[in-house]
C-alpha positions in Angstrom: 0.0 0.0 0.0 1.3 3.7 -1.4 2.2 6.1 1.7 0.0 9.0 0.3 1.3 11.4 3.3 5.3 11.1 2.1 6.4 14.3 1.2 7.3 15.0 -2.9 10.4 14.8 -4.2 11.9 18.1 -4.3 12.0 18.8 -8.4 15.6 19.7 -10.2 15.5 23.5 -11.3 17.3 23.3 -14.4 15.5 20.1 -15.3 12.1 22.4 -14.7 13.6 25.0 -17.1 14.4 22.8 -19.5 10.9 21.5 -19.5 9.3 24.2 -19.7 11.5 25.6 -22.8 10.5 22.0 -24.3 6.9 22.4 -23.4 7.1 26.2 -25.1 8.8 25.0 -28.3 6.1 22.5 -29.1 3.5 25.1 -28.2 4.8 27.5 -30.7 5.6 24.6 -33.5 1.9 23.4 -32.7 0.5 27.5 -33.4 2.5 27.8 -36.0 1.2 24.8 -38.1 -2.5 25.8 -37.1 -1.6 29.0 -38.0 -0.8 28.1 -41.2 -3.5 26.2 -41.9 -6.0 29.7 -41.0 -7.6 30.8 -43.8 -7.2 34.2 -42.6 -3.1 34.0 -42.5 -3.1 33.0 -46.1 -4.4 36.9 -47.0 -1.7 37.9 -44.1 1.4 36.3 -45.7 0.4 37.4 -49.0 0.3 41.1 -48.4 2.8 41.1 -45.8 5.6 39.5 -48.2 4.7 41.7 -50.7 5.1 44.8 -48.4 8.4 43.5 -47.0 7.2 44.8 -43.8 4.6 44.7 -41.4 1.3 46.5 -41.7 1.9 48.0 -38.2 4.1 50.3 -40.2 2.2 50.8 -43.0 -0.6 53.8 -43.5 -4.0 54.3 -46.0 -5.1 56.4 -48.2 -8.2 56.4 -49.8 -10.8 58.1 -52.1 -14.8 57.8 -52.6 -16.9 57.6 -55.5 -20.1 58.0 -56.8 -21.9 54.7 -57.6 -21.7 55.5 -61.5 -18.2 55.5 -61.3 -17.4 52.0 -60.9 -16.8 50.8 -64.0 -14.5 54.0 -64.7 -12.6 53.1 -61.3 -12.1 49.6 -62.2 -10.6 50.6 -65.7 -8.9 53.8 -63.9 -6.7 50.8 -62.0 -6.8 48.9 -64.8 -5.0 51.4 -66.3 -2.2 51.9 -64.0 -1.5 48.3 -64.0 -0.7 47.9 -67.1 1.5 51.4 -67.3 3.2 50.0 -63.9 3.7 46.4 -65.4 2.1 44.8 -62.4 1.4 40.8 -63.4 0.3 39.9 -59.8 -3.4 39.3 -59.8 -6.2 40.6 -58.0 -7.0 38.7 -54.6 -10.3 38.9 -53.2 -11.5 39.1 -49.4 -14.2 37.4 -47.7 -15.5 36.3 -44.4 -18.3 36.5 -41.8 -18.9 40.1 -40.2 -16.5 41.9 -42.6 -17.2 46.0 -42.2 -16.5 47.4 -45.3 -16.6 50.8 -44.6 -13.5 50.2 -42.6 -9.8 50.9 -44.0 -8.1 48.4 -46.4 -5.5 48.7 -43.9 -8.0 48.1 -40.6 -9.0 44.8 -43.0 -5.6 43.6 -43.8 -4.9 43.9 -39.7 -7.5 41.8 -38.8 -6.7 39.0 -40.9 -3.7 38.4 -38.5 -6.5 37.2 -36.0 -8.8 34.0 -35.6 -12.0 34.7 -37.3 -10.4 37.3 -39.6 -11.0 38.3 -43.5 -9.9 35.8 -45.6 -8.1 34.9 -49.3 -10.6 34.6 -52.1 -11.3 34.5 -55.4 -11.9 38.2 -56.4 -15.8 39.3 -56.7 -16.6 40.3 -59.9 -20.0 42.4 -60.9 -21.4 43.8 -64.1 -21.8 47.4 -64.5 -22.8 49.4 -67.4 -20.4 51.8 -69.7 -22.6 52.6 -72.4 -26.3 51.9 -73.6 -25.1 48.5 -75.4 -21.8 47.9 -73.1 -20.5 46.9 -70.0 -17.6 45.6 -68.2 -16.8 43.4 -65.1 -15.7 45.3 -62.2 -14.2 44.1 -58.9 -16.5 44.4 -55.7 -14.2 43.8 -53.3 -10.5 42.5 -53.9 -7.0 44.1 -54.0 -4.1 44.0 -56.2 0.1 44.2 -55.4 1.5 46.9 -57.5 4.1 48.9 -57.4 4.1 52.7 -57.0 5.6 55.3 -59.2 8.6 55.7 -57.3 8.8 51.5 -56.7 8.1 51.2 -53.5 6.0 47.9 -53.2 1.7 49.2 -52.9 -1.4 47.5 -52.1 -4.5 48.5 -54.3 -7.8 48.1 -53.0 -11.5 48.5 -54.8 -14.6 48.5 -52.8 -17.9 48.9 -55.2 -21.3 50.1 -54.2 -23.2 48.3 -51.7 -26.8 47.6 -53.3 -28.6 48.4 -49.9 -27.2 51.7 -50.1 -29.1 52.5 -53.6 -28.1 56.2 -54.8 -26.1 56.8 -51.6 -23.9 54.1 -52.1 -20.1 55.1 -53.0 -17.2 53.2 -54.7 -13.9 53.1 -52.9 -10.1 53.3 -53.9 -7.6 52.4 -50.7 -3.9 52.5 -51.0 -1.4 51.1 -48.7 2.0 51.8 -49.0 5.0 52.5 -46.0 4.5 56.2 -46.2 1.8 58.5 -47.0 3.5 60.5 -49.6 3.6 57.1 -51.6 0.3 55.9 -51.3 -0.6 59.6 -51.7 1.0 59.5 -55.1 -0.2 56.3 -56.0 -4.0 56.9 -55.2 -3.7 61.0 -57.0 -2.3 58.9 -60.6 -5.1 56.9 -60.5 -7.1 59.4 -59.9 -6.1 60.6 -63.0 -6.2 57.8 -65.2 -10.2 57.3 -63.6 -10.8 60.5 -64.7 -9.0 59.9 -68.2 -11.2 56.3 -68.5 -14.5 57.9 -67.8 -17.4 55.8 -69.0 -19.9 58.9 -68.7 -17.5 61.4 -70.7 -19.4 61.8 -74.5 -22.5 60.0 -73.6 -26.2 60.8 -72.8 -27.2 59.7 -69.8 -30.1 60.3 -67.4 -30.4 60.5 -63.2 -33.2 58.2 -62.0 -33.5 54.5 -60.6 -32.6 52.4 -63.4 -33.0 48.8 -63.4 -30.3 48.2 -66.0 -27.1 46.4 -64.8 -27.7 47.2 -61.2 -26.9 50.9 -62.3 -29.3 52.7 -59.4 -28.8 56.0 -60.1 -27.5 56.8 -63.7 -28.8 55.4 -66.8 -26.8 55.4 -70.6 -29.4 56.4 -73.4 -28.2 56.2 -77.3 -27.5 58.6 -78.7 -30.5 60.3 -80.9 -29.8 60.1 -84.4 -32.6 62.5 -85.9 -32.1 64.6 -89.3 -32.9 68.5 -89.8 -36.5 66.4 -91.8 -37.7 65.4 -88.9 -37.6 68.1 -86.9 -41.3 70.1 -88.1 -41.0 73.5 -86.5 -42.3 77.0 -88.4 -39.5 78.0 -90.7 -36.7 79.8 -89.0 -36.9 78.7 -85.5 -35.4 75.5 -85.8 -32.2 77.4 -87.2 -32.4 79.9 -84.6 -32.1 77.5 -81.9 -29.1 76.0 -84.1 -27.2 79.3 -84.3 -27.8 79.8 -80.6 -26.6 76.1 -79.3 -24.7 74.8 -81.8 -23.2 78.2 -83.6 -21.5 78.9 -79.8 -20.2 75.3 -80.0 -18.5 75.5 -83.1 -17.0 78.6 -82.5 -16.3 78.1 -78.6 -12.2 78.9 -79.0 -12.8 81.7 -80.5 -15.6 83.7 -78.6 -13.2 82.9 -75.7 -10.7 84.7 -77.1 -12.7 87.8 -78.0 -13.8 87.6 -74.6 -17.5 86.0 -75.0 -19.3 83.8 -72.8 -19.8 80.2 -73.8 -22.7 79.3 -71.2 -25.6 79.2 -72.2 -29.8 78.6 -71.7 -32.4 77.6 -73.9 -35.8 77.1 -73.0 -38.4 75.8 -75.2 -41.9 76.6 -74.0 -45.2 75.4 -75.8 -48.3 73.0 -75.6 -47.5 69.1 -74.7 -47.1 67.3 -78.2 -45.6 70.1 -80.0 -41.6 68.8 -80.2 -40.1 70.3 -77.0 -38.5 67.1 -76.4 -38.1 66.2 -80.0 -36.1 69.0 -80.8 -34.1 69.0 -77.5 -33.3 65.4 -79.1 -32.1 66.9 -82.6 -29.7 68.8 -80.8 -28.2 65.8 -78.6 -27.8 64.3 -82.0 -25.8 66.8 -83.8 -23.7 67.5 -80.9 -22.1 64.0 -80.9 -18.9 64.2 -78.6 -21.5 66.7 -76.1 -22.2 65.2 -72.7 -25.5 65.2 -72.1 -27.4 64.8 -68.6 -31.1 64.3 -68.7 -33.3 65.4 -65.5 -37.3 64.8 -65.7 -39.9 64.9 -63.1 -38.3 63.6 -59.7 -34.8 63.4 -60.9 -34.4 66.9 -60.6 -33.5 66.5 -57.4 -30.1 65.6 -58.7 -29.6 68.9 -60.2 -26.5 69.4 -58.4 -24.8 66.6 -59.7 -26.0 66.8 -62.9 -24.1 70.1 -62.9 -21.4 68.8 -61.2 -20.8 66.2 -64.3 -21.7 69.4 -66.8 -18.5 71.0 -65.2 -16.5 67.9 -65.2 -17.3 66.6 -68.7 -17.6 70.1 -71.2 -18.5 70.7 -73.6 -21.8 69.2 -72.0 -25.7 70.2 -72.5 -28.3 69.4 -69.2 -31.8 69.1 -70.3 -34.3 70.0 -67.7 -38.1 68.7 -69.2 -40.7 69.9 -67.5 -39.1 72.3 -65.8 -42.1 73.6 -64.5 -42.6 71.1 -62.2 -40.2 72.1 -59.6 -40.0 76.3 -60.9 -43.5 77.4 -60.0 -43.7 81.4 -59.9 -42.9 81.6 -55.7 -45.2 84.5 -55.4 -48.4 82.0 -55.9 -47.4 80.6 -52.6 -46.0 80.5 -49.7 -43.7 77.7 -49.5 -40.0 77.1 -50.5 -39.2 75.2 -53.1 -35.9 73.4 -52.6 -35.5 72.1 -55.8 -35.8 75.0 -57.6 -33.3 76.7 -55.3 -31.0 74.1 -56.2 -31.7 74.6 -59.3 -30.6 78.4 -59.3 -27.5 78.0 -57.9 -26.8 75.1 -60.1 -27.0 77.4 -62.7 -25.4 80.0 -61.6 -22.5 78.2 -60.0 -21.2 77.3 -62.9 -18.7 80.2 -64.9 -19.7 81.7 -67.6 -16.4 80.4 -69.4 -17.3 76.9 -69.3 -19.3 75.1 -72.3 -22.4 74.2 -70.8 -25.6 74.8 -72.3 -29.4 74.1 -70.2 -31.8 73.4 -72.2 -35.2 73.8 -70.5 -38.7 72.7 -71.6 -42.1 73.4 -70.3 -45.5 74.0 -70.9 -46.8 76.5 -68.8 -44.3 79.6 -69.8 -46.8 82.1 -67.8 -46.1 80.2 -64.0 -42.8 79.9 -65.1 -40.2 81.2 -61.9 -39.6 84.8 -62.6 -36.3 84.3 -61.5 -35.6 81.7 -63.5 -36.7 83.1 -66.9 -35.7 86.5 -66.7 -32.7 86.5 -65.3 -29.5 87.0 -67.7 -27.3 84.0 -67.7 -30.1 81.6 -66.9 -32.0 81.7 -69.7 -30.5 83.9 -72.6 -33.0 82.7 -75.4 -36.8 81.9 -74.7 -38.4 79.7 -78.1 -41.9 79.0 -78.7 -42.8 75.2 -80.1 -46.1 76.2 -81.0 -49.0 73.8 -83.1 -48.4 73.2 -86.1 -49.9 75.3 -89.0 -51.4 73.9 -92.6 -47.5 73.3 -93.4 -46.8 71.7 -90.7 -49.6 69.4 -90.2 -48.6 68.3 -93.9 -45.3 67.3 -93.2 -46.0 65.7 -90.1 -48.3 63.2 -91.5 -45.7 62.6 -94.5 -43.1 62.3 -91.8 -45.0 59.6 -89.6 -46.0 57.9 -92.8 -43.0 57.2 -94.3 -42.4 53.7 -95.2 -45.9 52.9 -95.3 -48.1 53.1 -98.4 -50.6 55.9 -98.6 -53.6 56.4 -101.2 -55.4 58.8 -98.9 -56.1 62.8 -99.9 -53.9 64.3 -96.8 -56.1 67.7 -97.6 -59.1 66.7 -96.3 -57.0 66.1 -93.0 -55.4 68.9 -93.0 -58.5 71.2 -92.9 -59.5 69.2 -89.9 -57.0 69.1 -87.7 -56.4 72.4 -87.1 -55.3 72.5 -83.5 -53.8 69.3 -82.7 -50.4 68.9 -81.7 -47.2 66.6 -83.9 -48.0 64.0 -80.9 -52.0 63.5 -81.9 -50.9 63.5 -85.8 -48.1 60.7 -85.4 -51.2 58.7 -83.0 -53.5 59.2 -86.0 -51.4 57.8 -88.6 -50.3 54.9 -86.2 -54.3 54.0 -85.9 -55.3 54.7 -89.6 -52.2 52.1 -90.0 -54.0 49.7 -87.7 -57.5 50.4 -89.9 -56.1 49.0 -92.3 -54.4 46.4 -90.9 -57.6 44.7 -89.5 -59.1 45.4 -93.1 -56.0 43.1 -94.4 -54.3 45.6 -96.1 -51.2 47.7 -95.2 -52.4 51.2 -97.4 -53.6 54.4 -95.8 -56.5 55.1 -97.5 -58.9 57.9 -97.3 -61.6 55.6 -95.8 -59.1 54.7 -92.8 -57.4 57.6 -92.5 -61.2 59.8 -91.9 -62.1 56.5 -89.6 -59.2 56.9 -87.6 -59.6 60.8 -87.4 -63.5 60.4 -86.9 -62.7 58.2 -83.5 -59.8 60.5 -82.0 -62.2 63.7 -82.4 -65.4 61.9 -81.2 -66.8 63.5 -77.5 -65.7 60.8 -75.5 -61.8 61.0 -76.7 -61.6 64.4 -75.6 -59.5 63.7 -72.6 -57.4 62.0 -75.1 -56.9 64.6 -77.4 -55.7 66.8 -73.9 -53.5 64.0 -72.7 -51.9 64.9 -76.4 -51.6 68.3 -76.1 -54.4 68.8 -78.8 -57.4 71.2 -78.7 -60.6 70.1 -80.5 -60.0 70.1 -84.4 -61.7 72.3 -86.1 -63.9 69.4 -87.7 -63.8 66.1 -89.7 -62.9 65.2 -92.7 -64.9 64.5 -95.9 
């Protein structure tokens, strides 16, 4: 039987300390190969060897923005890339709880931890650079590279956050060992985002957009109209030429006589007569023009829209409806917010720079005082009224063309005095369709006056208003 009271036996100090190093050098070998086997320390040792140095020593810089600027970003870094000669890859981070709002650098940190961002594939998403085009751009991931003086870099994208909708931003982080370096790094990208820009030479309208994700800023085609389709009384259409694109043409040189290239157009006039049309002619002829289209509730993004005007010149922003949000203030009482916005939009930007507003609405007489009277704001005021005889005639040959037509137009003609280009195009489209159900594809007189008989019958008149027309004058025969 054991004597459980003896006393130990005393233990050899050395012996002890030898133990414990033992003891410690297993510990460590035992971290160590756990360690390595972290997901996390995989995105550690890879930025960390490429740094030479550890990230305690290493500072950020970084740079927002806007959500349409993604695609530019991505081809911005792109870009630099390639001019740097960088071959390394792009990694991608992932991993539960990840902030990204926080630093590239806070990120890369935390990775050195248990439960920490890991090494990934990059994320890819498709964002739009054009009506037709896009291009994958990363939504989270970062890239070695080098800076322009050689020091070893870290570049890191960020995209939008979807939750965020039109208050999401895109981020650019840099890390590099000093802040002059990642400084310099982060301004020549900058540069070459700027230089890449998707939005530069396009038309493009503020609003939720469904179309690639793109919350904010849609990509429109380009109009592609001819001086024939644009049926306005003789001389106004060139007017409105010589004022928008006369001061384009000749931009260096009334800057050097010491003119003013801003400029404001608004065209006023009865829904259906061309407003928009004609703002659409000029979009056309002014192909390498940005241009920014607000309507209805987009105008709240007036400011931005100028901002890009003043970025991207020469550049036209179309206001429609303008009268929406520019109300004469003195028949009420309230502010308007927008419209102050609107103001100082205008007038923030110099009158050096190549930015024409072209305005539309249809109620000229409510129409802010402040707005339409005011040099520098608006400098030329053009009605789009009905068509006349002339008019009417070439807008029915207009909306015709490419379909057969046996019909006397005169008849017509004489009867629609009143309506607007929008109620003519509707009546050829359902003199079209008369026929169509008879089995033939010719206008003929008897569909054409059918047609014209139902759009001016009593219970259409809320039709003929929704198409800016008044009642014609009477039918045909």
């Amino acid at each position: 039987m054991t004597d459980t009271t003896a006393p130990p036996v005393p233990l050899d100090q050395d012996a002890a300390r030898a133990l414990a190093l033992d003891l410690k050098r297993i510990t460590s070998a035992v971290l160590s190969v756990v360690d390595s086997e972290r997901p996390s320390a995989r995105l550690f040792r890879a930025v960390t060897n490429h740094l030479g140095r550890s990230l305690h020593d290493m500072v950020s810089v970084s740079a927002e923005f806007r959500t349409w600027e993604h695609a530019s970003l991505q081809l911005g870094v792109d870009a630099y890339l390639v001019r740097h000669e960088s071959t390394t890859g792009w990694y991608g981070i992932r991993g539960q709880g990840i902030d990204l709002n926080e630093s590239l650098l806070s990120l890369l940190t935390s990775a050195d931890r248990e439960g920490g961002p890991e090494l990934s594939e990059p994320e890819y998403v498709t964002t739009a650079t054009g009506p037709k085009t896009s291009t994958e751009a990363i939504q989270v991931g970062l890239v070695p590279t080098t800076a322009p003086t050689g020091e070893p870099v870290l570049v890191g994208i960020r995209g939008p956050l979807p939750h965020m909708g039109p208050m999401a931003r895109c981020r650019l982080d840099v890390v590099a060992a000093s802040r002059e370096v990642a400084t310099r790094t982060r301004d020549e990208i900058e540069q070459l985002v700027a230089a890449h820009d998707v939005v530069r030479g396009q038309v493009v309208a503020f609003g939720v957009s469904e179309f690639r994700g793109n919350e904010l800023v849609t990509f429109l085609p380009r109009p592609t109209l001819t001086e024939q389709q644009v049926v306005l009384p003789d001389g106004v259409l060139a007017g409105i030429e010589e004022h928008i694109l006369g001061v384009a043409e000749h931009a260096e040189r009334l800057l050097a006589a010491g003119q003013h290239l801003k400029r404001g157009l608004l065209l006023y006039g009865p829904p259906g007569t061309g407003k928009t049309h004609t703002v659409r002619y000029l979009a056309g002829r002014l192909p390498h023009t940005t241009v920014v289209v607000l309507t209805g509730a987009a105008m709240r993004y007036i400011n931005q829209a100028a901002a890009l005007a003043r970025r991207f010149q020469p550049s036209m922003v179309v206001l429609e409806d303008v009268d929406l949000v520019a109300n004469d203030r003195s028949m009420g009482s309230g502010t308007n917010p927008v419209l102050f916005s609107l103001l100082d939009a205008m007038d923030g930007i110099g009158s050096d720079a190549d930015v024409t507003f072209v305005l539309t609405t249809n109620r000229a007489e409510v129409l802010e005082r402040a707005l339409a009277d005011r040099p520098g704001r608006v400098d030329l005021a053009v009605e789009i009224p009905r068509p006349d005889a002339i008019g009417r005639e070439r807008l029915l040959r207009l909306y015709s063309d490419g379909v057969s037509v046996t019909a006397d137009l005169a008849p017509v003609i004489a009867a629609t005095e009143g309506v607007t280009a929008s109620f003519l195009k509707e009546l050829v489209r359902r003199a079209v369709l008369v026929g169509l159900r008879e089995g033939t594809s010719t206008v003929t007189d008897a569909a054409l006056r059918t047609a014209l008989d139902v759009m001016t019958a009593s219970h259409n008149a809320l039709t003929r208003s929704l198409l800016g027309a008044t009642q014609p004058t009477g039918t045909a025969t």
